[in-house]
Structure formats: C-alpha cells, structure tokens
DRENROSE-977169 format. One line per field, with one value per residue (C-alpha): residue in three letters; x, y, z. Coordinates in Angstrom, 1 decimal. Example, Ala and Ser with C-alpha at 12.3 -4.5 7.8 and 13.67 -1.06 7.14 Angstrom:
code = (ala, ser) .
px = (12.3, 13.7) .
py = (-4.5, -1.1) .
pz = (7.8, 7.1) .
END
This chain:
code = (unk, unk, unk, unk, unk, unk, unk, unk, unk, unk, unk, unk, unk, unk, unk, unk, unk, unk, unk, unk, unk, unk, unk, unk, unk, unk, unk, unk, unk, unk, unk, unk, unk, unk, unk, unk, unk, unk, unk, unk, unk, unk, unk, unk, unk, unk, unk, unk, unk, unk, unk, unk, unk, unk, unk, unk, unk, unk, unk, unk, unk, unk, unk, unk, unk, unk, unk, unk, unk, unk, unk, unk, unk, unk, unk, unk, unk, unk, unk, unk, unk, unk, unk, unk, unk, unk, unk, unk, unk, unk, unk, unk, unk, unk, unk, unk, unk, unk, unk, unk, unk, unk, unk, unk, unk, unk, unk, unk, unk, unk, unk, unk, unk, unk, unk, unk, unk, unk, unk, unk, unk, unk, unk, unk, unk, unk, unk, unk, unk, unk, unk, unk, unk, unk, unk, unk, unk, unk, unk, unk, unk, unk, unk, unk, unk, unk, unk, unk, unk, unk, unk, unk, unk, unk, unk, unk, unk, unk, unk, unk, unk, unk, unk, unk, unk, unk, unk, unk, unk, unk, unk, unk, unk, unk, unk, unk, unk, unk, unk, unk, unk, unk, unk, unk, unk, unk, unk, unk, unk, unk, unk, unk, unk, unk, unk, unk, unk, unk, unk, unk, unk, unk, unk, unk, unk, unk, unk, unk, unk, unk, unk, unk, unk, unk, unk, unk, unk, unk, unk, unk, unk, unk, unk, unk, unk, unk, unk, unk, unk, unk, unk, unk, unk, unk, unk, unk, unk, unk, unk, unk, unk, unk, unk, unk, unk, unk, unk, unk, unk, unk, unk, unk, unk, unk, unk, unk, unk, unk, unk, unk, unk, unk, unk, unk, unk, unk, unk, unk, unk, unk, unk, unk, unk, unk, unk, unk, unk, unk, unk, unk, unk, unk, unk, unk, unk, unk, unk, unk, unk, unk, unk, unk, unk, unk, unk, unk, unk, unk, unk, unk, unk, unk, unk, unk, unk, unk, unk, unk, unk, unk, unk, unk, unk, unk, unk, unk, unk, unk, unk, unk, unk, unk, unk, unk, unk, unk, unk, unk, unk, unk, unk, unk, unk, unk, unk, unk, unk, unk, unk, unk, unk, unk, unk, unk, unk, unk, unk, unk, unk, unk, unk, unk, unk, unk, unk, unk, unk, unk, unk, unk, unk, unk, unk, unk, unk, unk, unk, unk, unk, unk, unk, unk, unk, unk, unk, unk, unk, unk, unk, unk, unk, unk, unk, unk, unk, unk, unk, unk, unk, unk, unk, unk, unk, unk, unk, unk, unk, unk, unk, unk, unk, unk, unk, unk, unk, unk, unk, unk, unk, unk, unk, unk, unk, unk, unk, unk, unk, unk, unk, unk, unk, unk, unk, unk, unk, unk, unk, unk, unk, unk, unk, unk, unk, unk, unk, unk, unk, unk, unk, unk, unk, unk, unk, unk, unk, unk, unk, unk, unk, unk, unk, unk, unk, unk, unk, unk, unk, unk, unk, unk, unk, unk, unk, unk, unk, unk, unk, unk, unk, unk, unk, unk, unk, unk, unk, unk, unk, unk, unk, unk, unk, unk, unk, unk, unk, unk, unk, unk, unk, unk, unk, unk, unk, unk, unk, unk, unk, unk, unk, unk, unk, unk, unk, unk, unk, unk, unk, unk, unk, unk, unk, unk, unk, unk, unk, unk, unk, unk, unk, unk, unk, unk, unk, unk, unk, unk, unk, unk, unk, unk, unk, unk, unk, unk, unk, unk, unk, unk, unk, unk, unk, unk, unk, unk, unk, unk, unk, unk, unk, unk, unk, unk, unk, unk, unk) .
px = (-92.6, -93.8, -96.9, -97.4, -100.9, -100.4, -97.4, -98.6, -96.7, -98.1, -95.7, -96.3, -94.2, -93.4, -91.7, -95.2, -97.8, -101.6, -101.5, -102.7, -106.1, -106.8, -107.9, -111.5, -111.6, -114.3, -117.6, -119.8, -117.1, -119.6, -122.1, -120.0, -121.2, -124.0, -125.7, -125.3, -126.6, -129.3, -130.5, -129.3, -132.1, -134.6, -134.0, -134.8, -137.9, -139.0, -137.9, -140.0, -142.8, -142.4, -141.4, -145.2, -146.8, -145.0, -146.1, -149.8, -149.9, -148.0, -150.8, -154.0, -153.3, -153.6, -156.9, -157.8, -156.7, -155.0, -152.9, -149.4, -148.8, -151.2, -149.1, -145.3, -147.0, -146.9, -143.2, -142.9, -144.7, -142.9, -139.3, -140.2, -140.1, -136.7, -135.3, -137.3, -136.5, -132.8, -131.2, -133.1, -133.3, -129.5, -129.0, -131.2, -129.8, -126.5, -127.9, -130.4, -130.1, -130.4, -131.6, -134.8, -134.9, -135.5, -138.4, -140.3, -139.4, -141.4, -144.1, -145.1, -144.3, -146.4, -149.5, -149.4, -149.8, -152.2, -154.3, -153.8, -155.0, -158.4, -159.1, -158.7, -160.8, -163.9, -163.4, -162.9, -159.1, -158.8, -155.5, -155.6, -155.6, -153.3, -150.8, -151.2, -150.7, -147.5, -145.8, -146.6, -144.7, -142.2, -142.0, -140.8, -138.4, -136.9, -136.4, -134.8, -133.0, -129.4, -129.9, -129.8, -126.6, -124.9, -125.0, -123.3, -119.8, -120.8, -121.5, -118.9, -115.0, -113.6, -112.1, -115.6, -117.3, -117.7, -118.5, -121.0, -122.5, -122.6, -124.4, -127.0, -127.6, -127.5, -130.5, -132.4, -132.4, -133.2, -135.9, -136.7, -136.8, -139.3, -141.7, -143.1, -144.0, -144.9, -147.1, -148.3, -149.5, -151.1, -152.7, -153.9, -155.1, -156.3, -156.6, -155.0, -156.2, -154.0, -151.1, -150.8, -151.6, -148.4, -146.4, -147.7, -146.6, -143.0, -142.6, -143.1, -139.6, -137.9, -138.9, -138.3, -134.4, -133.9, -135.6, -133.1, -129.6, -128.3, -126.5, -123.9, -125.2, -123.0, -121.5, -122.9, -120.5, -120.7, -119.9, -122.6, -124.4, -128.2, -130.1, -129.9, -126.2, -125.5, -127.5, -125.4, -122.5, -123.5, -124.2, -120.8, -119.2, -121.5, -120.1, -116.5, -116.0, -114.9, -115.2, -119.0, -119.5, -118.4, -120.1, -123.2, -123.2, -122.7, -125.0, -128.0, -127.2, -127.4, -130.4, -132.4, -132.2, -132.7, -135.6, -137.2, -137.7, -139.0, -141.4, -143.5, -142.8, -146.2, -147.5, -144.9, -146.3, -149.7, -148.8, -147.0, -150.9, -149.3, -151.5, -150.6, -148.7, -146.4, -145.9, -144.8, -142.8, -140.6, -139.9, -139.1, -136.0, -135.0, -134.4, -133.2, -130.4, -129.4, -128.7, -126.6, -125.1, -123.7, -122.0, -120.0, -119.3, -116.4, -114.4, -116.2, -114.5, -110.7, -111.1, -112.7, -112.7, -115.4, -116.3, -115.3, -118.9, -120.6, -119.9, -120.9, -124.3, -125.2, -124.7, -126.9, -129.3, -129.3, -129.7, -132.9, -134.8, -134.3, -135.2, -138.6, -139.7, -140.1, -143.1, -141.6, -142.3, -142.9, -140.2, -137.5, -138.9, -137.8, -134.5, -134.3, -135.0, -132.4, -130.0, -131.7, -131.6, -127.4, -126.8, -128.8, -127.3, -123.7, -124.7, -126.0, -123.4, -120.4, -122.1, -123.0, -119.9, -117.9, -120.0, -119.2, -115.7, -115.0, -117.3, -116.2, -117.8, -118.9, -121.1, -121.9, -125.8, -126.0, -123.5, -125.0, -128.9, -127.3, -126.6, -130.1, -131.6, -130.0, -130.4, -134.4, -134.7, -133.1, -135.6, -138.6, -138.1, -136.9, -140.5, -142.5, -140.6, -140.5, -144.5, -145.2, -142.7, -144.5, -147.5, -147.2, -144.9, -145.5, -143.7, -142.1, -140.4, -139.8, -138.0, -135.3, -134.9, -133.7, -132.1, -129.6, -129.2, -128.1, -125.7, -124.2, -123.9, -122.1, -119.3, -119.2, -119.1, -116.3, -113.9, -114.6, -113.4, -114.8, -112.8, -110.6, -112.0, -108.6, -107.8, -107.9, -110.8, -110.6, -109.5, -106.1, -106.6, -103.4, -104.7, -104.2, -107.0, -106.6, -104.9, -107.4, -106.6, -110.6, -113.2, -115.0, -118.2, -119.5, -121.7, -119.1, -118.4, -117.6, -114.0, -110.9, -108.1, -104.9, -101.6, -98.5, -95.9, -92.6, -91.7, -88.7, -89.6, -89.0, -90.8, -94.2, -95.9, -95.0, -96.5, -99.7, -100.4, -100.5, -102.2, -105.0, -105.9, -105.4, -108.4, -110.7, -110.2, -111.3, -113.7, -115.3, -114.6, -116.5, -115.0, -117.2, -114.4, -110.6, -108.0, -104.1, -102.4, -99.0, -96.9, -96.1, -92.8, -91.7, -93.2, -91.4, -94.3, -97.8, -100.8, -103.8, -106.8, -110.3, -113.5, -115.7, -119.5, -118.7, -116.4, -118.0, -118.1, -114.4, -113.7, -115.6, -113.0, -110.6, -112.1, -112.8, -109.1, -108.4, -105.5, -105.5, -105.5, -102.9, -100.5, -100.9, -100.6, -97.2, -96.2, -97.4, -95.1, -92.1, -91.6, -92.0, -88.3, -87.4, -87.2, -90.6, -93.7, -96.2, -97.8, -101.5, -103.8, -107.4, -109.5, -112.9, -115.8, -116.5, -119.6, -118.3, -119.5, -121.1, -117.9, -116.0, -112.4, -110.7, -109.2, -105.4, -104.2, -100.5, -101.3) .
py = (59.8, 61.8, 61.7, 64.5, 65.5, 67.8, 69.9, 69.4, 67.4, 65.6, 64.6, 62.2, 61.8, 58.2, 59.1, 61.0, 57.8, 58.6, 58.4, 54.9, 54.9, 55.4, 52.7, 52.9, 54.0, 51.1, 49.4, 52.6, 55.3, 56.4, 57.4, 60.2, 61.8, 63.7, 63.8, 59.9, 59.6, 61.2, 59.6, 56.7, 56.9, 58.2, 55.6, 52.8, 54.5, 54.4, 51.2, 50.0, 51.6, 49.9, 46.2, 47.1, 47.9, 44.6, 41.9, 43.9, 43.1, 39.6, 38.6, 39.9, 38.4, 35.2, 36.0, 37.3, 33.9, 30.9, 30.2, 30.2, 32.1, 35.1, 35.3, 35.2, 38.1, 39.8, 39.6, 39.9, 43.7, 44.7, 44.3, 43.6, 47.3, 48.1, 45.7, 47.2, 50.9, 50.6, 51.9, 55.0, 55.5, 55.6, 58.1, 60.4, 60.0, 60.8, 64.1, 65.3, 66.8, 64.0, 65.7, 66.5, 64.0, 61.3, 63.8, 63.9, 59.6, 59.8, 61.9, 59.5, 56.1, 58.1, 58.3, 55.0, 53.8, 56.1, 54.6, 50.9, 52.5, 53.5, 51.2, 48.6, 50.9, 50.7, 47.3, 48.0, 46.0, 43.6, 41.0, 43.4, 46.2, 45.1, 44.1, 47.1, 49.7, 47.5, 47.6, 51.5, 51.1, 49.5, 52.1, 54.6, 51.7, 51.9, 55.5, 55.7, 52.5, 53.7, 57.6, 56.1, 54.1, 57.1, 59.3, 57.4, 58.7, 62.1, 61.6, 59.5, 59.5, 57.0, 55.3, 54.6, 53.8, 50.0, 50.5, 53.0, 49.9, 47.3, 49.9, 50.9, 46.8, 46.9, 49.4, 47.8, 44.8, 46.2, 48.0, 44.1, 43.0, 45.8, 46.3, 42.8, 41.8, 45.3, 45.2, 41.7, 42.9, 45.5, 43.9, 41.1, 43.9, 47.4, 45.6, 46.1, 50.2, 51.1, 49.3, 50.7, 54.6, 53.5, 53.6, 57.2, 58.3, 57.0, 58.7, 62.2, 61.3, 60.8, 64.3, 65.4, 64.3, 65.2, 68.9, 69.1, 67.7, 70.9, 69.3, 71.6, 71.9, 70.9, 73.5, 74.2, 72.4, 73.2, 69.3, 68.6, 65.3, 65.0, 61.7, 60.2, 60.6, 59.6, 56.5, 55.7, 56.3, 53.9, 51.2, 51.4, 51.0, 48.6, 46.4, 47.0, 46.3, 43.2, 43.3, 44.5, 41.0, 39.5, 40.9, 40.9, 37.3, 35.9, 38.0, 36.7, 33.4, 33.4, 35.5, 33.4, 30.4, 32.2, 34.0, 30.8, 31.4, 34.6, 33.9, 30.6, 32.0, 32.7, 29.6, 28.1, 30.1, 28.8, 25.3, 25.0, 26.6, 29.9, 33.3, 37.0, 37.4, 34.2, 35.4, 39.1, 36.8, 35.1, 37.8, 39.9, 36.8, 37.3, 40.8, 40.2, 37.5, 40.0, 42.4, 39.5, 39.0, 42.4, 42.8, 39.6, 40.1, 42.0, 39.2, 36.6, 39.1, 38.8, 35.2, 34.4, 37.1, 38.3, 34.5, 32.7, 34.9, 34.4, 30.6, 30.2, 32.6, 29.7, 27.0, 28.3, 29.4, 25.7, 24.5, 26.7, 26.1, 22.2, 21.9, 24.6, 21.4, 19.5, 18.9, 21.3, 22.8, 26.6, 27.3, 25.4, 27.6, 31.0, 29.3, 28.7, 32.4, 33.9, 31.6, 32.9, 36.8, 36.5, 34.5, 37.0, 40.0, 38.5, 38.3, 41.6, 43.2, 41.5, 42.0, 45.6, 46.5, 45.3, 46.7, 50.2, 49.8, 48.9, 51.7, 55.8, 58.1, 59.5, 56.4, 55.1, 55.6, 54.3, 51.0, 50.7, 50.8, 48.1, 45.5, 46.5, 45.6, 41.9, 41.6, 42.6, 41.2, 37.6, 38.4, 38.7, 36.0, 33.6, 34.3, 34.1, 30.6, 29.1, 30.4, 28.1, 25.2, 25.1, 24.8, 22.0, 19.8, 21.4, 24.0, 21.1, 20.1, 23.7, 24.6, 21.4, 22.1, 25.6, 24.6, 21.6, 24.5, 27.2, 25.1, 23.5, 27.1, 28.4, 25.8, 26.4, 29.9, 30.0, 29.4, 33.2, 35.0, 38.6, 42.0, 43.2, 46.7, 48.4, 50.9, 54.6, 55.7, 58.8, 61.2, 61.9, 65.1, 64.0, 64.5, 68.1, 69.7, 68.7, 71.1, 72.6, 75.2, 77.0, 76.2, 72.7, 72.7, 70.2, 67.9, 67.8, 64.4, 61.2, 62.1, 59.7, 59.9, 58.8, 57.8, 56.9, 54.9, 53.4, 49.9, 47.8, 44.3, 42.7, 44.8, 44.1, 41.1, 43.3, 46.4, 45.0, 43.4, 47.4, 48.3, 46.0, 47.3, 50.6, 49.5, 48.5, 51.7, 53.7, 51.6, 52.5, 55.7, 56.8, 55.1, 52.8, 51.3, 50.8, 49.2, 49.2, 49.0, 48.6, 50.2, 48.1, 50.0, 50.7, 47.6, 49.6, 51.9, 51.1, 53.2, 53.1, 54.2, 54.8, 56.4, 58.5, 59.9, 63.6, 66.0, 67.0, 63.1, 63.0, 65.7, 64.2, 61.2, 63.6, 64.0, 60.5, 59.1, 57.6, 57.3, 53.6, 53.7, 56.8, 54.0, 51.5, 54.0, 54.8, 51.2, 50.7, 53.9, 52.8, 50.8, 53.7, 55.0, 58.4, 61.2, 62.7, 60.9, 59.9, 61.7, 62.0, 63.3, 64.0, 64.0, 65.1, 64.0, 66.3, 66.1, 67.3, 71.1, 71.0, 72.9, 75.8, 75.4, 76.6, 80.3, 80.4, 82.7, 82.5, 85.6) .
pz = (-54.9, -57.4, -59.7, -62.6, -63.9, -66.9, -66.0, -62.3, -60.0, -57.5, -54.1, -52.0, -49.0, -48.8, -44.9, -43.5, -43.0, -42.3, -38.0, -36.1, -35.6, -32.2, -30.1, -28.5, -25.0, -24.3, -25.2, -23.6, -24.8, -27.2, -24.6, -23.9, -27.1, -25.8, -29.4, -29.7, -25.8, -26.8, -29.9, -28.1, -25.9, -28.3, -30.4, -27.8, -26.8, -30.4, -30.7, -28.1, -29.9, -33.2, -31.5, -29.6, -32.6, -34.8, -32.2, -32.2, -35.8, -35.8, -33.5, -34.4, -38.1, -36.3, -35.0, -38.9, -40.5, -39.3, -43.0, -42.3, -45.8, -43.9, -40.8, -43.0, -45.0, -42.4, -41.8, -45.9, -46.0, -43.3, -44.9, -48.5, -48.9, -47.7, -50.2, -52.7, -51.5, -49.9, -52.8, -53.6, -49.1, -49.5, -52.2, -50.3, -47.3, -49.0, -50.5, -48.6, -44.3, -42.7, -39.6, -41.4, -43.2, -40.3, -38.5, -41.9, -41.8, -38.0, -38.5, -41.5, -39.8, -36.5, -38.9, -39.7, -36.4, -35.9, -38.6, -37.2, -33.9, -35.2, -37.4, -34.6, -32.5, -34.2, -35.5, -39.0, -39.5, -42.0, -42.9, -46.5, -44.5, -42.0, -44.6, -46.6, -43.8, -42.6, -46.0, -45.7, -42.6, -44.4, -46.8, -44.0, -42.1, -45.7, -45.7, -42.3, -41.7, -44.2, -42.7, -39.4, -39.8, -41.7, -39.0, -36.4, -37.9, -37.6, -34.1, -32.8, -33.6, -36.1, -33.4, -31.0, -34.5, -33.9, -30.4, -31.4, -33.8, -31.2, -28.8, -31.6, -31.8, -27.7, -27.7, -30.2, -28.4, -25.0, -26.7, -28.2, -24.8, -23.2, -26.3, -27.3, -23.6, -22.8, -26.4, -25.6, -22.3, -23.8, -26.4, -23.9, -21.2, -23.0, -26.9, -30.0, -30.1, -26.8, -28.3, -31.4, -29.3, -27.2, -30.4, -31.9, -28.6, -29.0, -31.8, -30.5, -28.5, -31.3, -32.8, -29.9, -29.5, -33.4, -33.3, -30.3, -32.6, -34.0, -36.8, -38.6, -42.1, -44.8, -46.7, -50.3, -52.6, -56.5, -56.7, -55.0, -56.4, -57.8, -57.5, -60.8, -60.7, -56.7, -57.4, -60.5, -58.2, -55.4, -57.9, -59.1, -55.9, -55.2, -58.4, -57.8, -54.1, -53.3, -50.1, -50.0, -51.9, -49.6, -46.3, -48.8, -49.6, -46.5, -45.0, -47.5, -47.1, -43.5, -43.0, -45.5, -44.0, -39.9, -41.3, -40.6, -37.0, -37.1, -39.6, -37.8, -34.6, -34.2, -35.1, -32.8, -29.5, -30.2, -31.0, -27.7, -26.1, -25.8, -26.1, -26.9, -23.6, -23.8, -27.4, -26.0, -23.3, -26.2, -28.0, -25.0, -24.1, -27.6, -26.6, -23.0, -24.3, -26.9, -24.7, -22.7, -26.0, -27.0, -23.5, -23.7, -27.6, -27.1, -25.2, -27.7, -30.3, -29.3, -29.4, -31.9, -34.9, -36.7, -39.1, -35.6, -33.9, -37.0, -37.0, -33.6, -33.9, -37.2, -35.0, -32.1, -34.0, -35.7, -32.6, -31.5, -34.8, -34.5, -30.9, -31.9, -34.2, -30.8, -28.6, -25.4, -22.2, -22.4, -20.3, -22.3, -25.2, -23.2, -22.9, -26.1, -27.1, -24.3, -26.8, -30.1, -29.0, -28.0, -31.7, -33.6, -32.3, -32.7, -36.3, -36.6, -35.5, -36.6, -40.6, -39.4, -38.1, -40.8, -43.3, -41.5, -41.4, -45.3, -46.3, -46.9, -46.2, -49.4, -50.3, -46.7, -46.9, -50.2, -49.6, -46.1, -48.0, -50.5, -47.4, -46.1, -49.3, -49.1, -45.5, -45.7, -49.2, -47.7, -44.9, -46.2, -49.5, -46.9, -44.7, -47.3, -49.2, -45.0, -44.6, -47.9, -46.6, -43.6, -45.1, -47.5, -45.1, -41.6, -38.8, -37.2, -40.6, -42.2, -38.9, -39.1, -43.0, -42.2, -39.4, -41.5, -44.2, -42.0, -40.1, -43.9, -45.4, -42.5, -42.4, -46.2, -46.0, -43.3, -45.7, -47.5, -44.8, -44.0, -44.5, -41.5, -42.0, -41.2, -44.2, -43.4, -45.8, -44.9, -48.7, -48.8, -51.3, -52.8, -56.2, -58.0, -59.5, -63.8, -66.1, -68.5, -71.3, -70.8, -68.2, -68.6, -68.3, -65.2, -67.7, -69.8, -71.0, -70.7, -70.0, -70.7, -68.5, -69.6, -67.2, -69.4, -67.5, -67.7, -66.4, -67.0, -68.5, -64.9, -63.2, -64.9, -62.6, -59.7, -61.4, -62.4, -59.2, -58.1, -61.2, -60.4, -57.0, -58.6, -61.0, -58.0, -57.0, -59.4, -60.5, -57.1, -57.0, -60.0, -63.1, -65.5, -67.7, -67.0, -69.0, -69.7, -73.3, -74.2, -76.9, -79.8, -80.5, -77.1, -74.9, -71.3, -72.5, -70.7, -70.7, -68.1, -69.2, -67.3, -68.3, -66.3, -67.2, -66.6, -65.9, -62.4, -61.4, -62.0, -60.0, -57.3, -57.4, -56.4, -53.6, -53.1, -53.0, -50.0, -47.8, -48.5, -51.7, -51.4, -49.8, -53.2, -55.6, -53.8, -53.7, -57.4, -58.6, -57.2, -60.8, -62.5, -64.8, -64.3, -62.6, -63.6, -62.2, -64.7, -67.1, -66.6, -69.9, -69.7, -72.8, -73.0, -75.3, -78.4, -81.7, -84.5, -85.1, -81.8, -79.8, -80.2, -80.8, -77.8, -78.2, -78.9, -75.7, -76.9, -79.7) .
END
C-alpha cells in the first residue's frame, strides 16, 4: 500500500505484520530483571514503612477525637492530593529522569515522617497537625505514584509487563500484611514516636536501591516536550481514548462505593472492643489474603476474564461490608479481611493492568496519573461522603448502603466490558518527515494537515468506518480538531482534515503512530482509486505582514 506526503511516498508492506507478542515466561518471570528484583524489594520495604506510619496516624486520630468525619479525614488528606496533583505528577514524570526524580520524591516523604516522629515525641501532635502533615504526605504519594508505574516497561519486556503489574500489587500487599501489625505493635509497645522512626528508616532503602539503578539517560531530543505543552498533550489523549473511559469509569464507580470500608474501619475495630494491635491485626489479613489473591489470580484470570475478576471482587467485597454492619466475633472479622485483602487486589490489578496495556509509551505517566486521579479522587470523596453517612445514620447502616450500591453498580457495569489490551503500541515510524520549501520554525503554528482521497460511491460506509478510528487516533496523538469534507463537483473526492497546535507537536505525532494504528490506516486505504497513495498537504498558520515570503530557489 502506498501513502504520499508531498511528493513523498510512504510504503507500507501489507505482507510484513508487526511480530506476536511473546508470551510471558510465568507469574515471577519478571524477578529475573535484576533492576525490577531490586526495586522490587525496595519497594516492599518502603512499603512497609508507609503502611506503619498510615495505621500510626489512622489510630492516634482516634485518640485525638472520636467524630467519625475526623478519622475519614484522615483517609481524605492522604489521597485528596493525588487527585488533585496526578495530572501535573504525570507530566513530570513524562519529562523529567525519573531516577532522580523518585529519590528527591523519598527524601521529602522521609522528612515528613520525620516530623510526625517528633512532634509525637514531645507531645506536641494535634488532628490539624496530623492532617496537615498527611496531606503533605500526600503531596509526595502524588508525585511518585505515575513515575513508579511508568518505569515498569523500562525494566521488564513487553511481554512480562502484566506479570510485572500483578507482582508490583503482590509486594504491596505483602508489605500490607507486615506493616500495619508490625506498626500496630509498635505503636501499642514503643508509642507512636518509634513507629513513625521505623518508617524514615525505610526510606533510606529506597535511596538506596535507586542511587544503585543506573538508568540509561535518554537521549537529548530537539522534540523534546515542556510542561505546559506535555500536559496539554495528556489531556488530549485523555479526551479521545475510548478505552481510558472506560477503565476510568468503572474504576470510580467501584472504588467510591469500597472506599466505605477503609474509611470506618477504624471505628469498626473499636466497636467490636478492638485496640491498636487488633487494628494492625486486620489490616495485616487484608494484606495476607491479598497476597493469597494475586497468586491464584492468574488461574482466576483464564476463567474468568478481566470484568468476570472484577465482578467477583464487587460481590465479595459486598459481602464483607454487609456482614461488618453485624454484632461479630473478632475472629470472624480476620476472616472477613483475608476475603477483603484477595477482592481488592483482584481489582487493583485487573484496572491496573489493563490500564497499562491500552496505554503507549509516550503518555503512560500522564494517562497512568489520570486513572490515579479517579481512583484517589473516588477514594478520598467516597471517605469523606461514607465518614458523614456514618455519622448521621450510623457505621452499621453506612456499611450496608455501600455494600447494596457496590454490588448494583457492578452488575450494571458488567455490561461495558473492559479493553483487551492487545494492540502493538509500540511507533511504527511509518510516517515520512513533511515536505517543506524552508525550515519551519518548531512554534510555528497551528498547522492544518490536509489528506485528499478518492473513494468510489460504494465504498464510502466501509471507508468511513476506517476514517473514524483514523480520527480517534489522531485525536490522541496530538490533534485538537478533525473533520472530513466532500467535493461538491467531484463527490468520489473526500478531504480529511486535522489541526494541530504547532509544528513541533506534529512532528511528535510522527513519532507517536503506532503499529496498531499502522494496521487501520492500511485497512482504511485499501478504498483508495489509483495508483498513487494519497495526497497529504500541510498548511501552516500566517498574520498578514508578520512573515517573510519564502525565497524563490528556482532563479
């Protein structure tokens, strides 16, 4: 097939197909990274730290006031900030070193808890000051929660990258199952000082394992995006891909309504005469069944599919909020978290992992940050609006309302399946660089680029069809307007048309043209009449009296 930009001639060979993806060589392949072994590890050390330092803080606010709105604040300043922040984390994470990045991310979340530690010390906490220093601590979970996620495909091949995901979710959870008993046990024995001292030191593990990453440094690239414009860039992708709706929607849905249970589960510990240890206890079987959870997900996986596991995490985690509103033993309670910990990570991952898989590479931290914002944002709205529930009608009945809205939203929701995740996004570079008569300046713009076609008349409902996932496409990729006219005198005559901010972002969506969508706009120019491909113009933006006509070389 062939497709002409100017008098360039693009060919695409319609026998040579992008290669299989390869298929992972098992749930721990990864681990045979050593970079991702050893971040791995870090990672659950650190972890450990923070899930010591959250139940520190979860608790002692109980101590400070006994308003249920006071302890869902807590929750709130802790994730309020990445929904407020995920955006602007992404872009940087997208156009900064990621490397240093995330040790500038630890040394600020390590002073933090260094703060917590001696204000407890000498007695001088406060629930404003305890809130204020955890939305702090959100501020830097904000910042390092898309860089994180972005690196995994650096470290891991394409093929391992899920497995990679779910083992991310694994170590979070095992550090979920060591850090709130070993923080409860703490904060019970040595006080809430020592706890919050155990988590500065987990932090200088981390640094550690990252001065130790010798990440290759990118090369400098004269394309190379500033903030204003990456953010502008994510945004649009963002608003054209269908298939981020999607993940995104379902995703906010379900988290507002589970939030529930991590928001009064403090108030649920004391009400069954439970103290800071029992309270480290349940949250450590949240993180022992999760870890139960990931390894059986695989197998769950085959059977089921990706909205079969999400289905099944709703209905269990239905089930654990309703039975919560009863009068129970303790020990039916840990049950019941072993059961919460293997539904939530089921969730986490399958929306994680699909979220990975639809997204390039180009906009990962950015996209990835979006999902964070909902997921965080549906977090922390849904503790705080479950914290004021509870307190007008009760725990007992906030817990069975969230329970009966979870469960009805997730038969609903079945129905809008989630994205297979399949397409090679990797770019395809099958685009030629544009014809110009003189060098364009890079902030040159907006730019109009014109592709004139020609269909026969019964060829049209099939063309369009191509056209219009040609449009999502670009639309992703960096355009802001797209459209297709017709001649009046020659109707076989169509013309696309899209718009793009500058001439630097356009060539960037050369470079962001992926295989996938390589393989529609081959399907799509099969309807094209003729010989020659079609013809691609660019025009560029001009003031009147504010350019230079362009030199005339021919004399």
């Amino acid at each position: 097939m062939i497709f002409r930009s100017g008098a360039d001639v693009i060919l695409i060979n319609e026998t040579e197909k992008a290669p299989a993806p390869a298929k992972s060589a098992g749930s721990f392949a990864p681990l045979r990274q050593s970079v991702f072994a050893v971040l791995w590890a870090a990672t659950i050390l650190g972890n450990t730290g923070s899930f010591m330092r959250d139940v520190a803080s979860s608790w002692i606010v109980t101590d400070l006031s006994a308003s249920p709105a006071a302890v869902a604040m807590i929750q709130a300043a802790g994730t309020m900030p990445i929904f407020l922040l995920a955006i602007p984390a992404g872009v940087l994470s997208d156009i900064l070193d990621r490397r240093k990045f995330l040790i500038a991310i630890q040394l600020m979340l390590g002073s933090v808890s260094a703060t917590l530690a001696t204000l407890s010390y000498f007695g001088f906490l406060t629930v404003e000051l305890l809130v204020g220093l955890t939305f702090v601590g959100g501020i830097g979970a904000a910042l390092m929660a898309p860089t994180w996620q972005a690196i995994v495909p650096e470290i891991v091949p394409k093929q391992d990258l899920k497995s990679a995901v779910a083992l991310n979710s694994l170590g979070i959870n095992i550090a979920r199952s060591i850090g709130p008993a070993l923080g409860g046990l703490l904060l019970a024995g040595l006080g809430a000082a020592a706890t919050y001292g155990a988590d500065v030191a987990s932090y200088v593990f981390v640094i550690a394992a990252l001065l130790w990453w010798k990440r290759v440094p990118q090369a400098d690239d004269a394309l190379s995006e500033k903030f204003f414009g990456a953010f502008r860039a994510g945004l649009r992708y963002t608003r054209s891909s269908r298939e981020l709706h999607v993940v995104l929607l379902r995703a906010a849905i379900f988290f507002a309504f589970a939030s529930a249970v991590w928001a009064l589960l403090p108030l649920v510990a004391r009400g069954l005469n439970g103290g800071a240890g029992f309270y480290g206890i349940l949250l450590g079987a949240v993180g022992a069944g999760a870890i139960v959870g990931a390894l059986i997900m695989p197998a769950l996986r085959e059977r089921l599919g990706a909205d079969g596991l999400l289905l099944l995490s709703a209905v269990i985690t239905a089930m654990v909020m309703a039975c919560l509103a009863l009068a129970l033993p303790q020990w039916i309670a840990l049950v019941l978290m072993l059961l919460l910990g293997a539904a939530w990570i089921v969730a986490l991952t399958t929306f994680n992992g699909v979220a990975q898989s639809i997204l390039p590479n180009w906009v990962r931290g950015r996209a990835l940050a979006v999902y964070l914002m909902v997921f965080n944002g549906a977090m922390a709205g849904g503790s705080l609006g479950w914290g004021c529930v509870a307190g007008a009608v009760g725990i007992r009945t906030a817990l069975l309302i969230s329970a009966a809205g979870l469960l009805v939203a997730a038969l609903v929701l079945k129905r809008m399946a989630l994205p297979a995740g399949e397409a090679d996004l990797t770019p395809s570079r099958h685009w030629p660089e544009p014809l110009t008569a003189d060098t364009v300046e890079h902030d040159r713009g907006p730019v109009l680029i014109l592709i004139e076609y020609r269909i026969a008349l019964g060829d049209r409902p099939k063309f369009f069809e191509g056209l219009r996932k040609l449009s999502q496409a670009r639309l992703r990729d960096g355009a802001y307007g797209w459209g297709i006219t017709e001649d009046a005198a020659d109707p076989e005559k169509i013309v696309e048309w899209f718009m793009v901010e500058s001439w630097a972002e356009h060539l960037r969506q050369h470079h962001r043209v992926s295989n996938a969508d390589a393989d529609v706009q081959r399907d799509t120019m099969q309807y094209h009449i003729g010989p020659d491909g079609p013809v691609v113009r660019h025009f560029l933006a001009m003031e009147l009296g504010s350019v230079k006509p362009v030199s005339d070389k021919s004399t």
